[in-house]
LONUKE-318976 format. One line per 5 residues: their letters; for each residue x, y, z of N, C-alpha, C. Coordinates in Angstrom, 3 decimals. Layout:
<atoms>
A) X:Y:Z:X:Y:Z:X:Y:Z | ...
</atoms>
This chain:
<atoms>
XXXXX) -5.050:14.141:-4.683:-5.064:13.199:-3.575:-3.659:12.693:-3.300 | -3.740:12.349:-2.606:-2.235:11.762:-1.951:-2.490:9.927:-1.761 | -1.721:9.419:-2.315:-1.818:8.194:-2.165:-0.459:7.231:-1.756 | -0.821:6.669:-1.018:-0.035:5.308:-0.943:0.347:4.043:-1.605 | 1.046:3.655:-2.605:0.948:2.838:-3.446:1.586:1.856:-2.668
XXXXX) 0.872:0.397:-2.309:1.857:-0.494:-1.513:2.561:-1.385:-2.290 | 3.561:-2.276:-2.422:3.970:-3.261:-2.590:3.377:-3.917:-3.669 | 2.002:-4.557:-3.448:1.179:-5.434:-4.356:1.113:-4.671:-5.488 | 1.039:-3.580:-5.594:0.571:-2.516:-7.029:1.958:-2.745:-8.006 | 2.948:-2.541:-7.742:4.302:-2.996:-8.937:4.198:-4.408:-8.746
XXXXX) 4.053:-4.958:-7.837:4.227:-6.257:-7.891:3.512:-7.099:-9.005 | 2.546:-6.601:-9.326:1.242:-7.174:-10.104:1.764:-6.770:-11.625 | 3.144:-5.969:-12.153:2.887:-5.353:-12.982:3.682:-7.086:-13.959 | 4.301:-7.775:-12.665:5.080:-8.890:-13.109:4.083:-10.224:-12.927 | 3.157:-10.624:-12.743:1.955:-11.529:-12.574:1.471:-11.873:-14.048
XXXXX) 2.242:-13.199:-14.841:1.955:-13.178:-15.815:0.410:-14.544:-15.315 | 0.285:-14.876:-14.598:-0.587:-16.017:-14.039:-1.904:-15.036:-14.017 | -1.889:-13.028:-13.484:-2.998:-12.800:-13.721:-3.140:-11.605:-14.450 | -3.209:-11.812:-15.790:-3.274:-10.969:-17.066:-3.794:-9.883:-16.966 | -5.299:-10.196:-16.521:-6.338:-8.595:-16.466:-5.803:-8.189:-14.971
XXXXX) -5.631:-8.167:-14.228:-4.759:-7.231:-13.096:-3.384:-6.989:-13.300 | -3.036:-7.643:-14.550:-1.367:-7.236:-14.602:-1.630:-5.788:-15.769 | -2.654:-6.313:-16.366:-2.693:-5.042:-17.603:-3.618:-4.197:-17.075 | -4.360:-4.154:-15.488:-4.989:-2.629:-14.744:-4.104:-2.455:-14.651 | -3.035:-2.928:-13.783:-1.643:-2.669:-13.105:-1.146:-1.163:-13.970
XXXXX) -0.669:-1.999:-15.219:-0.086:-1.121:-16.269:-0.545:-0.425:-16.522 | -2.021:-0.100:-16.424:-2.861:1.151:-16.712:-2.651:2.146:-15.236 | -3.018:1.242:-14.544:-3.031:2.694:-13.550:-1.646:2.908:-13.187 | -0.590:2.625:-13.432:0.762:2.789:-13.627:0.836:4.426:-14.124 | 0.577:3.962:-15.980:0.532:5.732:-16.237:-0.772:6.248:-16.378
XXXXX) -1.885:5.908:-15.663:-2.930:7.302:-15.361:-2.181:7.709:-14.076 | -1.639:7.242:-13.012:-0.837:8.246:-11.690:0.142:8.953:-12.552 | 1.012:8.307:-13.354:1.977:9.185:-13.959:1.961:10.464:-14.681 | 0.277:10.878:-15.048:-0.229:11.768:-16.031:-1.114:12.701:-14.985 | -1.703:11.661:-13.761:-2.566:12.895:-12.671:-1.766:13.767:-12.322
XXXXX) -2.287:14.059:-11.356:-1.928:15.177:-10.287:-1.713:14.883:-8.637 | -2.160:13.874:-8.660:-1.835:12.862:-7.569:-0.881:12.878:-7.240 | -0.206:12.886:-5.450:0.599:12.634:-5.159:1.319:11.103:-4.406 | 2.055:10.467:-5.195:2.423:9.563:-4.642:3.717:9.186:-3.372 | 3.271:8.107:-2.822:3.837:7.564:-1.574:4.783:6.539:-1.087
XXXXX) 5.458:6.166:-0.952:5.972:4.727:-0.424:6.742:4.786:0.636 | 6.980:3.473:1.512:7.762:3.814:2.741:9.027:2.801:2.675 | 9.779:2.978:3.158:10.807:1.989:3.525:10.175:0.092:3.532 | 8.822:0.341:3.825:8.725:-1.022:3.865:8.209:-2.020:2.554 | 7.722:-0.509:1.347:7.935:-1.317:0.070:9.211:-1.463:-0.054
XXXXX) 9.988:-0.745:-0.045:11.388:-0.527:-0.159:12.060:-2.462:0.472 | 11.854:-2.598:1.570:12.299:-3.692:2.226:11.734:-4.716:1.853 | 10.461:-4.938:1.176:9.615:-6.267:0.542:10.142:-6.174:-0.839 | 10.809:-5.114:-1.285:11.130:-5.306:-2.982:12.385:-6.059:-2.772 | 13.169:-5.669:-1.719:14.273:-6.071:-1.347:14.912:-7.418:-1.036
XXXXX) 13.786:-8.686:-0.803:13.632:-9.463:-0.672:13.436:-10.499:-2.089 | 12.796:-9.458:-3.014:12.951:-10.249:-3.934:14.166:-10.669:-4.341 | 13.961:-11.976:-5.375:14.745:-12.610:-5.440:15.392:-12.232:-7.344 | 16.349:-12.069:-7.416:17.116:-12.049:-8.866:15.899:-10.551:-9.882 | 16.042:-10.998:-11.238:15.909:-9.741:-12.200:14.334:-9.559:-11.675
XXXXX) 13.640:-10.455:-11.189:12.392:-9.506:-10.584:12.840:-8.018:-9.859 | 13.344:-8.843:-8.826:13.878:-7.374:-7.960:14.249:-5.986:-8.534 | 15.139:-5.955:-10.017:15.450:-5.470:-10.687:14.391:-4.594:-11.217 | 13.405:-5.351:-11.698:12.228:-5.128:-12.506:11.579:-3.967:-11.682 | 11.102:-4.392:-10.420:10.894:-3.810:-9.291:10.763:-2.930:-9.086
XXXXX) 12.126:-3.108:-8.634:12.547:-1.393:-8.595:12.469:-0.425:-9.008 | 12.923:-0.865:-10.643:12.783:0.032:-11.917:10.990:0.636:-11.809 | 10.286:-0.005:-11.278:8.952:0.359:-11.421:8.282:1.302:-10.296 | 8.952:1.218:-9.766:8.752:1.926:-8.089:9.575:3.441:-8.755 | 11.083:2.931:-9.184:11.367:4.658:-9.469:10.534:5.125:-10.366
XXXXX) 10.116:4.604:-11.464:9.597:5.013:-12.242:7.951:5.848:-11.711 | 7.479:5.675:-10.714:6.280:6.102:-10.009:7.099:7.596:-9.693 | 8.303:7.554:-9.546:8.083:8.838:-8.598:7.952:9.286:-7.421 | 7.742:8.603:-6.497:6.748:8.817:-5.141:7.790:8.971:-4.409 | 7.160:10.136:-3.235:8.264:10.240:-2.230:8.099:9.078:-0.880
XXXXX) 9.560:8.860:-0.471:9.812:8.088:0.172:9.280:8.540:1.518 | 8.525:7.819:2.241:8.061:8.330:3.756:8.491:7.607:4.764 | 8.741:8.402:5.982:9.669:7.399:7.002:8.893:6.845:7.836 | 9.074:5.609:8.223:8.465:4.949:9.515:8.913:5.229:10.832 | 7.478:6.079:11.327:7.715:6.839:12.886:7.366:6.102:13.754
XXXXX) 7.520:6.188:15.138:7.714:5.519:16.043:6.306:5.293:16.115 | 5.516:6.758:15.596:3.976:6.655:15.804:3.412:5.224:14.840 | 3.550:5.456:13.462:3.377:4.447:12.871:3.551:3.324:13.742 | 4.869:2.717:14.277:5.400:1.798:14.632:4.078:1.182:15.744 | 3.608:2.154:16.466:3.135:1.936:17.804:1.655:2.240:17.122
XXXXX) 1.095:2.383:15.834:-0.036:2.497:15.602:-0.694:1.084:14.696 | 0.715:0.597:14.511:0.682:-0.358:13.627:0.734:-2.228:14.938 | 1.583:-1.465:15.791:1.115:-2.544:17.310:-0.532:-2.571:17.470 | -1.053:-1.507:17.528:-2.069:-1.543:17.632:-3.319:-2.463:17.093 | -3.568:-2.348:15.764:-3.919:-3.058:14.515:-3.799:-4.332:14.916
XXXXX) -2.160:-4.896:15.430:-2.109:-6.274:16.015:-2.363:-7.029:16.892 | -2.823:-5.849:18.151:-3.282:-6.182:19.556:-5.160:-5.975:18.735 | -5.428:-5.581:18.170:-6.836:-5.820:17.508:-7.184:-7.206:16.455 | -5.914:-7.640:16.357:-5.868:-9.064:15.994:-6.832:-8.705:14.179 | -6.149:-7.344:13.406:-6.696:-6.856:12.624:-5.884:-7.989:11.358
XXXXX) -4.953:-7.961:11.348:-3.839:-8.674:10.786:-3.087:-9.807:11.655 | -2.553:-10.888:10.744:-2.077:-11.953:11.611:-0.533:-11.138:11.931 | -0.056:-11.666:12.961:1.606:-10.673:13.877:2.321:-11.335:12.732 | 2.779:-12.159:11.606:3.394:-12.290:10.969:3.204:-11.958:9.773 | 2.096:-10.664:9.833:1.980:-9.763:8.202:2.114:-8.405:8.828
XXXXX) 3.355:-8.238:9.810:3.747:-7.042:10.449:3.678:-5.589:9.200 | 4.238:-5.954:8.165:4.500:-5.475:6.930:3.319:-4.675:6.632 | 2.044:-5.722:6.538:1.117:-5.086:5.901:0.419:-3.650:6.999 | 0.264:-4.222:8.141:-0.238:-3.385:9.398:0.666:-2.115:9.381 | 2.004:-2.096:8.849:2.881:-0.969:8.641:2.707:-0.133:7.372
XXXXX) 2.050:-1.109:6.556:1.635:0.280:5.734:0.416:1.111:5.480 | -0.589:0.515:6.442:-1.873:1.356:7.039:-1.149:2.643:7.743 | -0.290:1.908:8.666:0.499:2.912:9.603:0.856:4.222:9.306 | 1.981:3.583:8.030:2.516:4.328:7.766:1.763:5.450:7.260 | 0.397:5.049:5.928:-0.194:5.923:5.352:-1.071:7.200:6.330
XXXXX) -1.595:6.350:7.251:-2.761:7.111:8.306:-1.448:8.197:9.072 | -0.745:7.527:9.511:0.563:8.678:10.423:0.951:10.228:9.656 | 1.220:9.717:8.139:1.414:10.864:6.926:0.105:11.594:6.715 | -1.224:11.154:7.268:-2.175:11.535:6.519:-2.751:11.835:5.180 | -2.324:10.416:4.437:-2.295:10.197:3.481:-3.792:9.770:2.831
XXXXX) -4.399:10.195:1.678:-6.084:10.020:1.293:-6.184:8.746:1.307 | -5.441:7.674:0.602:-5.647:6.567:-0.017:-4.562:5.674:0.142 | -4.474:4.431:0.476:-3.892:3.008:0.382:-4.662:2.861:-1.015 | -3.213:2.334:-2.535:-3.629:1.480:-3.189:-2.908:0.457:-2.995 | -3.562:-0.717:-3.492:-3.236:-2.106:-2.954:-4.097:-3.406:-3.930
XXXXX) -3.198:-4.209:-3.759:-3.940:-5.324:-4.467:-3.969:-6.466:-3.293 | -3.721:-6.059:-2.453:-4.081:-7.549:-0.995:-5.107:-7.056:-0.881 | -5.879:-8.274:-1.008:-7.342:-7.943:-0.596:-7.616:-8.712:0.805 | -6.627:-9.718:0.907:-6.596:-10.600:2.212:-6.828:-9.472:3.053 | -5.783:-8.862:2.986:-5.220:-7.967:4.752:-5.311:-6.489:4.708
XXXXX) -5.926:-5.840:3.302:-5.572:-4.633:3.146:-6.948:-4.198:2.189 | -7.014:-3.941:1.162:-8.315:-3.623:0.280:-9.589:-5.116:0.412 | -10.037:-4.387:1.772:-10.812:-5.632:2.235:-12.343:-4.904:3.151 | -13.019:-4.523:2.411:-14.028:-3.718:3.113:-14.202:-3.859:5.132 | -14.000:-5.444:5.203:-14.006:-5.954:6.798:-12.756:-5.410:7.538
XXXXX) -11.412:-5.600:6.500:-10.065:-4.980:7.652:-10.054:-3.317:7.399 | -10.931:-2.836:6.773:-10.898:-1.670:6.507:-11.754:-0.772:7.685 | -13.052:-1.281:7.654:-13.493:-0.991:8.876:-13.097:-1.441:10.002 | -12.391:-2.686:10.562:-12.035:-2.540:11.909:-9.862:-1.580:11.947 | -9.586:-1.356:10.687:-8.275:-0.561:10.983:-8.810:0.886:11.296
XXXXX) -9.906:1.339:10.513:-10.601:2.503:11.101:-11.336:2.661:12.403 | -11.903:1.545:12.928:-12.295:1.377:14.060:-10.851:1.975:15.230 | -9.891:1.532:15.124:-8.563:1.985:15.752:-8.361:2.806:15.348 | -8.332:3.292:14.191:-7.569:4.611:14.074:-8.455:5.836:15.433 | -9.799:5.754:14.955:-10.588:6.556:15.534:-10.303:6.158:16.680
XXXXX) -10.232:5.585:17.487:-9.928:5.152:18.921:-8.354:5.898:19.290 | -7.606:5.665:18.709:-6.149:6.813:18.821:-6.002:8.055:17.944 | -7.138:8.420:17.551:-7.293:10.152:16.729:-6.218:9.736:15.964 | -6.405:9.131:14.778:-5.720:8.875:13.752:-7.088:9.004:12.387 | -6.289:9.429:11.369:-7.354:9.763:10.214:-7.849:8.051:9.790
XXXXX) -9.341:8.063:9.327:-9.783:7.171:8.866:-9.255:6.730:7.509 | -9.318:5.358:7.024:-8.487:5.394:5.381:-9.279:4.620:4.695 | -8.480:4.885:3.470:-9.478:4.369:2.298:-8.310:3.363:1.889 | -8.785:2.320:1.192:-7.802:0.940:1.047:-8.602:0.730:-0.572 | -7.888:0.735:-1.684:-8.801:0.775:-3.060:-7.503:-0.203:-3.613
XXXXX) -8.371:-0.809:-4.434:-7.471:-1.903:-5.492:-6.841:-0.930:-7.253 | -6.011:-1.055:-7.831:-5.873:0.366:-8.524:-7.043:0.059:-9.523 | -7.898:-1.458:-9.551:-9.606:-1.536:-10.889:-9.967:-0.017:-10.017 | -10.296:-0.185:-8.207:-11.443:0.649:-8.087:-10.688:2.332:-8.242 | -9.870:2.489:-8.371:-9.340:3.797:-8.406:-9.583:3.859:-9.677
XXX) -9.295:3.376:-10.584:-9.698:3.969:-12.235:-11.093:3.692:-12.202 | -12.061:3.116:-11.935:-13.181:3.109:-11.914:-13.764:2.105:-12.832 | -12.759:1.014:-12.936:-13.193:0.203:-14.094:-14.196:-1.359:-13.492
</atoms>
């Protein structure tokens, strides 16, 4: 499978406030590292890691290279698929970020968004209405999984 790992997934690996998602984190860290799975990221984890502030950022990073994943570019399609999502009032216009990495994943035709936002992203309700659009602009339908439901725990 091809997956998208967003932002929230390393992010969580530093969440000492939530223990049992910091130690899935770390698990599904190296079960991707041992699959066969192909991993994903776009410029816009890239730009939210970037923001962090001091040896987090550091940390970060180190965890993102450590995935492996190839870097994917944000296309104009994305760009204008991810407007979309916002004129559907799928996401609030100031979680541009998150609507960009549906984008991004569905544009690549990518199997899977993993994610730990459940607000705006691994959310059974924004899941069906981002698919509701996709299908409306012949864009692939997606799957949005937290990395518990990808290991199956």
């Amino acid at each position: 499978m091809k997956l998208y790992i967003e932002t929230s997934v390393p992010n969580m690996l530093l969440h000492e406030d939530a223990p049992d998602k910091m130690q899935i984190t770390a698990l599904f860290m190296q079960w991707v590292g041992l699959s066969a799975h192909e991993l994903f990221i776009s410029p816009v984890v890239v730009k939210e890691i970037a923001r962090t502030p001091g040896p987090r950022r550091a940390m970060l990073e180190k965890a993102v290279v450590e995935l492996g994943a190839t870097l994917l570019a944000v296309s104009a399609e994305a760009e204008e698929l991810a407007r979309h999502y916002a004129a559907a009032r799928i996401m609030p216009a100031r979680f541009q970020d998150d609507a960009l990495h549906v984008a991004v994943a569905a544009c690549h035709h990518l199997d899977m968004i993993v994610s730990w936002n459940m607000k705006h992203l691994a959310n059974p309700n924004k899941v069906a209405r981002i698919n509701a659009v996709n299908r409306q602009y012949g864009w692939p339908l997606m799957r949005i999984h937290t990395p518990q439901e990808v290991l199956g725990l």
